[in-house]
PDB file of N, CA, C and O in Angstrom, chain B, residues numbered from 101:
ATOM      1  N   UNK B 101       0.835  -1.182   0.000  1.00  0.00           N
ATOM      2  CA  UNK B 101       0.000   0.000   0.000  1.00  0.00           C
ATOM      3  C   UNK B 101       0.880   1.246   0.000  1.00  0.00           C
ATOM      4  O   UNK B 101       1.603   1.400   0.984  1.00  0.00           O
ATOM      5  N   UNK B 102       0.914   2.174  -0.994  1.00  0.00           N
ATOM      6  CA  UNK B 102       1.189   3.440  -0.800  1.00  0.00           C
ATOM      7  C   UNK B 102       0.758   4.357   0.551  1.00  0.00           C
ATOM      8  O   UNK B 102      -0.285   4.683   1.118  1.00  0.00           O
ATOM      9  N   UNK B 103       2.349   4.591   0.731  1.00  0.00           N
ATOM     10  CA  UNK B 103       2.090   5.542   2.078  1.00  0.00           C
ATOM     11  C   UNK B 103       1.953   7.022   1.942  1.00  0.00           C
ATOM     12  O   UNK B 103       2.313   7.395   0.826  1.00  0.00           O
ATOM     13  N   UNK B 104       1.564   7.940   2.689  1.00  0.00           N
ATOM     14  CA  UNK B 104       1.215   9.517   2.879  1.00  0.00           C
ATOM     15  C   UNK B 104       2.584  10.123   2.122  1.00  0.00           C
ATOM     16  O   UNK B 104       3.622   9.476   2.264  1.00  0.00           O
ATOM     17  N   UNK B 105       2.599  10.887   1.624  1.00  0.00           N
ATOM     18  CA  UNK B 105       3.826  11.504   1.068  1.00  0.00           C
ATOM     19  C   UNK B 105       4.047  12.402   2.432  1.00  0.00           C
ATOM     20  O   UNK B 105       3.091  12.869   3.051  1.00  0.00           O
ATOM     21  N   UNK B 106       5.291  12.571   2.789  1.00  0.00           N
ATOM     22  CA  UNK B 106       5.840  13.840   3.287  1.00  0.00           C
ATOM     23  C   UNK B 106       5.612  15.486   2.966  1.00  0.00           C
ATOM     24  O   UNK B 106       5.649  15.953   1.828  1.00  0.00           O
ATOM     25  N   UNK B 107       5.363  16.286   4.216  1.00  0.00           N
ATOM     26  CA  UNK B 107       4.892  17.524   3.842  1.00  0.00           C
ATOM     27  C   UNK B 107       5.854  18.144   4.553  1.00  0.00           C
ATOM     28  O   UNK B 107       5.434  19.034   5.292  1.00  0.00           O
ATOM     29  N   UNK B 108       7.023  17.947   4.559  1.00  0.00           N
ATOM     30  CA  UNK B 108       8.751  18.888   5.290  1.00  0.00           C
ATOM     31  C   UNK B 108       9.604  18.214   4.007  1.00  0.00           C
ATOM     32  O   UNK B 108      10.731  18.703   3.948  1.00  0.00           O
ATOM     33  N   UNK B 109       9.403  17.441   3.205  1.00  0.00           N
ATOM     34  CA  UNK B 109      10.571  16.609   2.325  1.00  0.00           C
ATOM     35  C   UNK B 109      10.167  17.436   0.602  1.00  0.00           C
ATOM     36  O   UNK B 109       9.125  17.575  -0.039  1.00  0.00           O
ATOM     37  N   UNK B 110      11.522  17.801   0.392  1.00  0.00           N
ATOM     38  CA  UNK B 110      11.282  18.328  -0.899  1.00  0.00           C
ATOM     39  C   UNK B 110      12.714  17.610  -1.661  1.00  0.00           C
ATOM     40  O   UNK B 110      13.868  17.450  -1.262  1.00  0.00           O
ATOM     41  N   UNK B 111      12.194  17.369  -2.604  1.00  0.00           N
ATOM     42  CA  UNK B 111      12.982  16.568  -3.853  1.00  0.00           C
ATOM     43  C   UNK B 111      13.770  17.446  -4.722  1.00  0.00           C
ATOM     44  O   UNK B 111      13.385  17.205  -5.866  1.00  0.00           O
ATOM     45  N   UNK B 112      14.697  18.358  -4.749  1.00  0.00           N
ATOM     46  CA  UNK B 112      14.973  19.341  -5.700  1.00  0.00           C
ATOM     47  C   UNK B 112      16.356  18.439  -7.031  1.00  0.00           C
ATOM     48  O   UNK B 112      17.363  17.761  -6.824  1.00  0.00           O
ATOM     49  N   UNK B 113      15.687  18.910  -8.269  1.00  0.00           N
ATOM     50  CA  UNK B 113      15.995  17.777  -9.420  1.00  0.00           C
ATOM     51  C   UNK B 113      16.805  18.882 -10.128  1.00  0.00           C
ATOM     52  O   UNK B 113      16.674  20.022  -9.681  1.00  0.00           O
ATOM     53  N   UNK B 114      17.702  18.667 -11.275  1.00  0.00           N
ATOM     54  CA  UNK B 114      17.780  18.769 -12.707  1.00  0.00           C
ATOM     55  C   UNK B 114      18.720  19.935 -11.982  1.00  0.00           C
ATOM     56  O   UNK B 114      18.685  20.947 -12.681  1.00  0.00           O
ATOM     57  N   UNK B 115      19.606  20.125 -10.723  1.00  0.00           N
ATOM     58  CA  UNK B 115      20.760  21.110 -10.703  1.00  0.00           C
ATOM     59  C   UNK B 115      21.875  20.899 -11.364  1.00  0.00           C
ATOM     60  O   UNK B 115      22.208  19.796 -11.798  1.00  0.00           O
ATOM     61  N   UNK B 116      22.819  22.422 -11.538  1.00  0.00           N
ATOM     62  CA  UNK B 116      24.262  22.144 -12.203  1.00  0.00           C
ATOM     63  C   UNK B 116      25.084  21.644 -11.443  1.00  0.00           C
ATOM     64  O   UNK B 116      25.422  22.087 -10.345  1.00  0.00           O
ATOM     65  N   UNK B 117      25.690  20.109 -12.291  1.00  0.00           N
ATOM     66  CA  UNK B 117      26.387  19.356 -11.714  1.00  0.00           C
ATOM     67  C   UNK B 117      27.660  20.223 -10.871  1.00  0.00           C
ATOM     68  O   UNK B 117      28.294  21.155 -11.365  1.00  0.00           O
ATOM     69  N   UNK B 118      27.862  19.631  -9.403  1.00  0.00           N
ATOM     70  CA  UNK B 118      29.169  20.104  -8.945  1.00  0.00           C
ATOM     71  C   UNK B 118      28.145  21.096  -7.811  1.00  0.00           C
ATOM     72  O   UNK B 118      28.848  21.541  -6.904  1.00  0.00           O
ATOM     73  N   UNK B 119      26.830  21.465  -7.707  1.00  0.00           N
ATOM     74  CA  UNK B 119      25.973  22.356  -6.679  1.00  0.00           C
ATOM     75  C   UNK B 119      26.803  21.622  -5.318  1.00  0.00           C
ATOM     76  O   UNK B 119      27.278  20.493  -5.190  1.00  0.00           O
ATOM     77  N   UNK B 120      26.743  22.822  -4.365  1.00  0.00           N
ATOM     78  CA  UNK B 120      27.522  22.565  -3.107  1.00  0.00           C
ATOM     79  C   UNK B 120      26.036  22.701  -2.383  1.00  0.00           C
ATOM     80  O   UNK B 120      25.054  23.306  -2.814  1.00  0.00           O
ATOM     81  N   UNK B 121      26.213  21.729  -0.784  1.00  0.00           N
ATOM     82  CA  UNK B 121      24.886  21.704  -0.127  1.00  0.00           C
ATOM     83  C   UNK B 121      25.017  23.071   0.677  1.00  0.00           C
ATOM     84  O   UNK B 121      24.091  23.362   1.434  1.00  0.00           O
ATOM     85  N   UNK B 122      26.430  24.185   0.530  1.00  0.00           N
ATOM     86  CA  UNK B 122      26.230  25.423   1.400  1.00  0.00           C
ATOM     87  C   UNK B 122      25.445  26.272   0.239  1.00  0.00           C
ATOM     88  O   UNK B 122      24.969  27.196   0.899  1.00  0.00           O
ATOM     89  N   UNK B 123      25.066  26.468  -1.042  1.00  0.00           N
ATOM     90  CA  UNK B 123      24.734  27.329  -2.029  1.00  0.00           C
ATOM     91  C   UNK B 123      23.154  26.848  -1.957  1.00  0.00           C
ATOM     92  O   UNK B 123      22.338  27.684  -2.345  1.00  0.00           O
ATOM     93  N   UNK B 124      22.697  25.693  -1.538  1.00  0.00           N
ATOM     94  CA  UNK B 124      21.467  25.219  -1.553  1.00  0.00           C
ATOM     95  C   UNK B 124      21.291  25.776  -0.433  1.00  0.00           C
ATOM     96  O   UNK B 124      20.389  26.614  -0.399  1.00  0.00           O
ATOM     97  N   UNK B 125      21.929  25.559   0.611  1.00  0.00           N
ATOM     98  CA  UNK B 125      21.092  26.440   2.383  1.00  0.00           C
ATOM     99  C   UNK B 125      21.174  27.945   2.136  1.00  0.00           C
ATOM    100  O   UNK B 125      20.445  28.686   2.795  1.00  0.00           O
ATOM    101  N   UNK B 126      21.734  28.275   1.532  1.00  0.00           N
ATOM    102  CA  UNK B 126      21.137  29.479   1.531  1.00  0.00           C
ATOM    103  C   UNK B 126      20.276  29.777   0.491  1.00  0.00           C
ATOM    104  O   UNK B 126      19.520  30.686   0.833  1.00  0.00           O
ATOM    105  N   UNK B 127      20.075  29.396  -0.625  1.00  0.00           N
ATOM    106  CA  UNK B 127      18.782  29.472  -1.508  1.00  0.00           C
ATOM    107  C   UNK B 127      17.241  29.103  -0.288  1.00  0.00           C
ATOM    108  O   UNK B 127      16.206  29.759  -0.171  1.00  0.00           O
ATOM    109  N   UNK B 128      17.551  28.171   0.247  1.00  0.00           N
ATOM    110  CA  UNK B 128      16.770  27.385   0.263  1.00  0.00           C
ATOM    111  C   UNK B 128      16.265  27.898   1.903  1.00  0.00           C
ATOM    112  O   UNK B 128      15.066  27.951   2.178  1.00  0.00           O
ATOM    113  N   UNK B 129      17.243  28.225   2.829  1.00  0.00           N
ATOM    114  CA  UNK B 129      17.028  28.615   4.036  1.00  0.00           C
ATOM    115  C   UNK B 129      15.962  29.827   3.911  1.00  0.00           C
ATOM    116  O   UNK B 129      15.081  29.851   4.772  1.00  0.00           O
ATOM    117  N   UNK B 130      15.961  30.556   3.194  1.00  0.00           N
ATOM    118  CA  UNK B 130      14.922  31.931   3.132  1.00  0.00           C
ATOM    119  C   UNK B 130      13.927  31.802   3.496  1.00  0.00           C
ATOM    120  O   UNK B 130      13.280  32.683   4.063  1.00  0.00           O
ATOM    121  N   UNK B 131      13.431  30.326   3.193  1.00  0.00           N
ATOM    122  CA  UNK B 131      12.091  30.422   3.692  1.00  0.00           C
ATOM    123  C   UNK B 131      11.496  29.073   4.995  1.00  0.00           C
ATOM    124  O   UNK B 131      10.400  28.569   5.243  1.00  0.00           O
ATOM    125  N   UNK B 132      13.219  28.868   5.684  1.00  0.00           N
ATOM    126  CA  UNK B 132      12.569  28.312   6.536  1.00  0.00           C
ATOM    127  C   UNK B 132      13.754  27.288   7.024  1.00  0.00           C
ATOM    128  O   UNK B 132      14.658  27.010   6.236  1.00  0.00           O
ATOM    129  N   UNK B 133      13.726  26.739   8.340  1.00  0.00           N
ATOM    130  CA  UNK B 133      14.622  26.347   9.016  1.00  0.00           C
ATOM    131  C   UNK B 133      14.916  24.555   8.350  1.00  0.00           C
ATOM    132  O   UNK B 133      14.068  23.761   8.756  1.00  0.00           O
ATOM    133  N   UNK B 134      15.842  24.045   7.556  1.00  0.00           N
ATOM    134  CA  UNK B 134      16.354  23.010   7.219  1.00  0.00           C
ATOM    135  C   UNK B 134      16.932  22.058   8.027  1.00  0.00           C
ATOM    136  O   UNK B 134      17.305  22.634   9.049  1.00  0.00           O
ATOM    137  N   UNK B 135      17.121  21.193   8.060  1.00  0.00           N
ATOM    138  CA  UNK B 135      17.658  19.954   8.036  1.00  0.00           C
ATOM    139  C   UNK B 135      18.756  19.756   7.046  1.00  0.00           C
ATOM    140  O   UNK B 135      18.947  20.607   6.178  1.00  0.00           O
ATOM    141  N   UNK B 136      19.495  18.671   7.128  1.00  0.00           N
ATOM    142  CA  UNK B 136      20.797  18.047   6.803  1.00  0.00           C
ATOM    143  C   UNK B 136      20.443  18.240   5.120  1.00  0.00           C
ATOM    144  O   UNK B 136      19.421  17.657   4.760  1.00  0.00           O
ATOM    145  N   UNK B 137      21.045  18.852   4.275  1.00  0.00           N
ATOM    146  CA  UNK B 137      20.237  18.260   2.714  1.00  0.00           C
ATOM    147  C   UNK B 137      21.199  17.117   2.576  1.00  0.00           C
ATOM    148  O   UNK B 137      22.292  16.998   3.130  1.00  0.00           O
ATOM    149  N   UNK B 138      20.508  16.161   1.605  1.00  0.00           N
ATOM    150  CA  UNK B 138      21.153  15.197   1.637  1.00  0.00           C
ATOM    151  C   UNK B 138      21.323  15.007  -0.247  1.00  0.00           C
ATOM    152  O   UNK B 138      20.445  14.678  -1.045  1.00  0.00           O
ATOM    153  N   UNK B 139      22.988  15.403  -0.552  1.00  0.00           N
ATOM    154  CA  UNK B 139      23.299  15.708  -1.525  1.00  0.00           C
ATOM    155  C   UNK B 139      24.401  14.652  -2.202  1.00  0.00           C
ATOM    156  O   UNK B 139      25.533  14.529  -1.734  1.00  0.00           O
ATOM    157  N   UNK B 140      23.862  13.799  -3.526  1.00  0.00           N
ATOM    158  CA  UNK B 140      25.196  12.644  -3.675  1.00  0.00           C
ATOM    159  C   UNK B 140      26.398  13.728  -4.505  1.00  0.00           C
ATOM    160  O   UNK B 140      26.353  14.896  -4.894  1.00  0.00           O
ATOM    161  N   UNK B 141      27.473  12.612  -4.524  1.00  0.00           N
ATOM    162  CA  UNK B 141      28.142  12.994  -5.258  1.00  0.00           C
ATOM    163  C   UNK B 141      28.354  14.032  -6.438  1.00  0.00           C
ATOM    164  O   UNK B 141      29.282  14.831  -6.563  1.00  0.00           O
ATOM    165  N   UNK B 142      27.199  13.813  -7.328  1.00  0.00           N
ATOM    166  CA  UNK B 142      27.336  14.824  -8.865  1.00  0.00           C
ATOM    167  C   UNK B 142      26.889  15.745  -8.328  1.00  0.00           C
ATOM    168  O   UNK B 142      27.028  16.762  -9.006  1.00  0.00           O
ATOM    169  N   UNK B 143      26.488  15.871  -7.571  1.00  0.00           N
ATOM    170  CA  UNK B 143      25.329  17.280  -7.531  1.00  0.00           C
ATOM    171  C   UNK B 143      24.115  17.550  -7.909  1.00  0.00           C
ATOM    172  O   UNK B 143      23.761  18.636  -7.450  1.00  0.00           O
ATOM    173  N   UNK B 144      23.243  16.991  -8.606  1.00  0.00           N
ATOM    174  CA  UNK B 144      22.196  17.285  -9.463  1.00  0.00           C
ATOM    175  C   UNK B 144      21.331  16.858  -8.678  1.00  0.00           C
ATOM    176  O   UNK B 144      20.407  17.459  -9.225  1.00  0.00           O
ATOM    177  N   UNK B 145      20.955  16.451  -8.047  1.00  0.00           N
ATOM    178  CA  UNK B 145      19.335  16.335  -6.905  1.00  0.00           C
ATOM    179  C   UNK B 145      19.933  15.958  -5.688  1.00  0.00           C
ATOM    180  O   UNK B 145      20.895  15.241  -5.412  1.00  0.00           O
ATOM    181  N   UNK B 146      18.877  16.821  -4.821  1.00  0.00           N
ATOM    182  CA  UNK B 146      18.907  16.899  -3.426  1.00  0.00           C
ATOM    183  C   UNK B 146      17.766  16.634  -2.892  1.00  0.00           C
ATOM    184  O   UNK B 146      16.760  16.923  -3.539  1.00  0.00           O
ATOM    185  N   UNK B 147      17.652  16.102  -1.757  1.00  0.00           N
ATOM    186  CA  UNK B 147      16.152  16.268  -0.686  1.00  0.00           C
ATOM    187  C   UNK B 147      16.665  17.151   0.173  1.00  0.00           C
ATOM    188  O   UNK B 147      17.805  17.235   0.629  1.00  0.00           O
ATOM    189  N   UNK B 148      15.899  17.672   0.315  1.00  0.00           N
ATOM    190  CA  UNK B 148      15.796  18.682   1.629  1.00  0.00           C
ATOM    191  C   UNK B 148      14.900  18.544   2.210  1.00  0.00           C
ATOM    192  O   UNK B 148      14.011  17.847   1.720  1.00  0.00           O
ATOM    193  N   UNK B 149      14.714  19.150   3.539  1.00  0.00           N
ATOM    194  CA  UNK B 149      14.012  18.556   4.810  1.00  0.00           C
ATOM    195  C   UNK B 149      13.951  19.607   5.745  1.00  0.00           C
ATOM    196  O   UNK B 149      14.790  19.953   6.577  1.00  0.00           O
ATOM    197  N   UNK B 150      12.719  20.111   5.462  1.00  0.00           N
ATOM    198  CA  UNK B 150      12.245  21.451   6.087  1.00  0.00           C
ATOM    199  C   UNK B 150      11.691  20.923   7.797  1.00  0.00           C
ATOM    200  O   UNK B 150      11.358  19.786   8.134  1.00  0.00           O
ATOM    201  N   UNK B 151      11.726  21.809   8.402  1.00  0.00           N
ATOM    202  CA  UNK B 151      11.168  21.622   9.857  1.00  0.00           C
ATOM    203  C   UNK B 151       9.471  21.902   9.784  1.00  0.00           C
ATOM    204  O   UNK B 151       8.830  21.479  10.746  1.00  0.00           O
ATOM    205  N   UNK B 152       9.062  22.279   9.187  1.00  0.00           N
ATOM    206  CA  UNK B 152       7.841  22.862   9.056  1.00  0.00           C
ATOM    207  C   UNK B 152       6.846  22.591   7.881  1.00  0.00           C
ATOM    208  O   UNK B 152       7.443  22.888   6.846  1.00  0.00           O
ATOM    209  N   UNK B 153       6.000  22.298   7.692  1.00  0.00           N
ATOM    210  CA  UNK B 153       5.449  21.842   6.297  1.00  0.00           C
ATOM    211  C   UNK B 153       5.254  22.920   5.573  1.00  0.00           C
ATOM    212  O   UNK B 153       5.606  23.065   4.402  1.00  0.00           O
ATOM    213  N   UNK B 154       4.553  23.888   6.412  1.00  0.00           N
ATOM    214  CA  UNK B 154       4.209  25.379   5.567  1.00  0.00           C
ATOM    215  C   UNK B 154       5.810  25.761   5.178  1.00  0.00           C
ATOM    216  O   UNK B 154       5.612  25.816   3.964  1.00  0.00           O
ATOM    217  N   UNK B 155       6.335  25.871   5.227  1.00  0.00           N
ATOM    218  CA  UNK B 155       7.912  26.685   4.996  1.00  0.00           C
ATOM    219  C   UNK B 155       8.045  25.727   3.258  1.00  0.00           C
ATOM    220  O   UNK B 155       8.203  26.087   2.092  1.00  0.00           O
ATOM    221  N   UNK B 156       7.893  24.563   3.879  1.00  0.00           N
ATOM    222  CA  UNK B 156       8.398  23.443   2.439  1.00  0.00           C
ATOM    223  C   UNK B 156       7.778  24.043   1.785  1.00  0.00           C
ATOM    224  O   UNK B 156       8.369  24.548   0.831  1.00  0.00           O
ATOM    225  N   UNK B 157       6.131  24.347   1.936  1.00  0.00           N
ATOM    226  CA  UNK B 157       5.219  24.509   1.114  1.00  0.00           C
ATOM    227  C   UNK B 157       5.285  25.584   0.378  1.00  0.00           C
ATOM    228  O   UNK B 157       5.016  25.517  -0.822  1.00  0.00           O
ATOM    229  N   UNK B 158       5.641  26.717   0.954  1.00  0.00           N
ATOM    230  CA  UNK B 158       6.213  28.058   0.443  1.00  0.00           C
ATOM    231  C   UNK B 158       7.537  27.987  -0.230  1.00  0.00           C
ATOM    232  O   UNK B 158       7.751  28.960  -0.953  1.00  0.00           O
ATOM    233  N   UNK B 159       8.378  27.194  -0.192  1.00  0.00           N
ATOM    234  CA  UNK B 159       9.633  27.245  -0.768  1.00  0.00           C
ATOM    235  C   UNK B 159       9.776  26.002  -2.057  1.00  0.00           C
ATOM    236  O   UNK B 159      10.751  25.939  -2.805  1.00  0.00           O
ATOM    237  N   UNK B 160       8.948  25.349  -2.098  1.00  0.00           N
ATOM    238  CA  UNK B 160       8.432  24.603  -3.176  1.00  0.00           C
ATOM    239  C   UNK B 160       7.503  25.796  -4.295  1.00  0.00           C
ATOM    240  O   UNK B 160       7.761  25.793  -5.499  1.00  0.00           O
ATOM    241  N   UNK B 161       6.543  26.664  -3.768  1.00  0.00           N
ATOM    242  CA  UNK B 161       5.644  27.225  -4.700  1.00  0.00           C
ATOM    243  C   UNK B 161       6.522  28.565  -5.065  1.00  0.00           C
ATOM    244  O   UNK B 161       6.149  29.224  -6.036  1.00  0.00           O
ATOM    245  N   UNK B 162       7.504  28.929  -4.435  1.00  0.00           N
ATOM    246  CA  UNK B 162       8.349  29.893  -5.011  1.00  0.00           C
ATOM    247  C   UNK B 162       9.286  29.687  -5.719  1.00  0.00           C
ATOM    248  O   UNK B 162       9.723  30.591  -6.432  1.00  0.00           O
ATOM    249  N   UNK B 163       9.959  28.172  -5.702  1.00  0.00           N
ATOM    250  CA  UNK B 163      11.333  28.053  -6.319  1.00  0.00           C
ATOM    251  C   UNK B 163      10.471  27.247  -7.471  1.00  0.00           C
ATOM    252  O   UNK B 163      10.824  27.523  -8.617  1.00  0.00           O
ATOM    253  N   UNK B 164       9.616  26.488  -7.374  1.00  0.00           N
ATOM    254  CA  UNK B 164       9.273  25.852  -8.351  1.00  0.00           C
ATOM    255  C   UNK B 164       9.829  25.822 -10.111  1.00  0.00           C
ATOM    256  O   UNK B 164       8.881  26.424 -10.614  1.00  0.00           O
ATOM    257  N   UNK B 165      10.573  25.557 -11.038  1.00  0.00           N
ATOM    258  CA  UNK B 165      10.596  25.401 -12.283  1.00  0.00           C
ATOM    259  C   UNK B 165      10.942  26.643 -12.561  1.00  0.00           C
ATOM    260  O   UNK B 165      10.496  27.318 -13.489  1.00  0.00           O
ATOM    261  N   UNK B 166      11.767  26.977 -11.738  1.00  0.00           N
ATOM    262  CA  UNK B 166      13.202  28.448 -11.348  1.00  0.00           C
ATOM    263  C   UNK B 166      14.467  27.985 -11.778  1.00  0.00           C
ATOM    264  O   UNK B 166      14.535  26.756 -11.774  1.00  0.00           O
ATOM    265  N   UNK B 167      15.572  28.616 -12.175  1.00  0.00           N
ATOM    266  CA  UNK B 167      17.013  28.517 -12.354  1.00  0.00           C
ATOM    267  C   UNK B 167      17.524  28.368 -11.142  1.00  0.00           C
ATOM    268  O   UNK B 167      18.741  28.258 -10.994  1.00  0.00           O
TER     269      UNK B 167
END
C-alpha cells in the first residue's frame, strides 16, 4: 500500500552538476529552518528537509521550475 507523502521533504531535481549543499542552504534557508540536505556525489538532486510543512510549502511554490 502506498504511504502519505511527506509535507517537510522536498525533492529538488535537474541542478548544475558540482551544486555545493552550502549554495542550496542558503537558496533554500529563506524560507525556513532546514535539516541536513542530503546531496550525492554529482550534484544534481537533493532532498531537503524542512522543519515545518508550511515553509516546504512556500519554498516549493516559489522556487518551483526556477534557475
Amino acid at each position: 500500500a502506498a504511504e502519505e507523502r511527506s509535507k517537510t521533504v522536498i525533492l529538488a531535481k535537474n541542478l548544475l552538476a558540482g551544486t555545493l549543499a552550502a549554495e542550496l542552504q542558503e537558496t533554500y534557508s529563506r524560507f525556513g529552518s532546514l535539516g541536513c540536505p542530503l546531496l550525492p556525489e554529482g550534484g544534481v538532486t537533493v532532498i531537503l528537509e524542512f522543519l515545518e510543512p508550511l515553509e516546504a510549502r512556500k519554498a516549493l511554490r516559489h522556487l518551483a521550475y526556477s534557475k
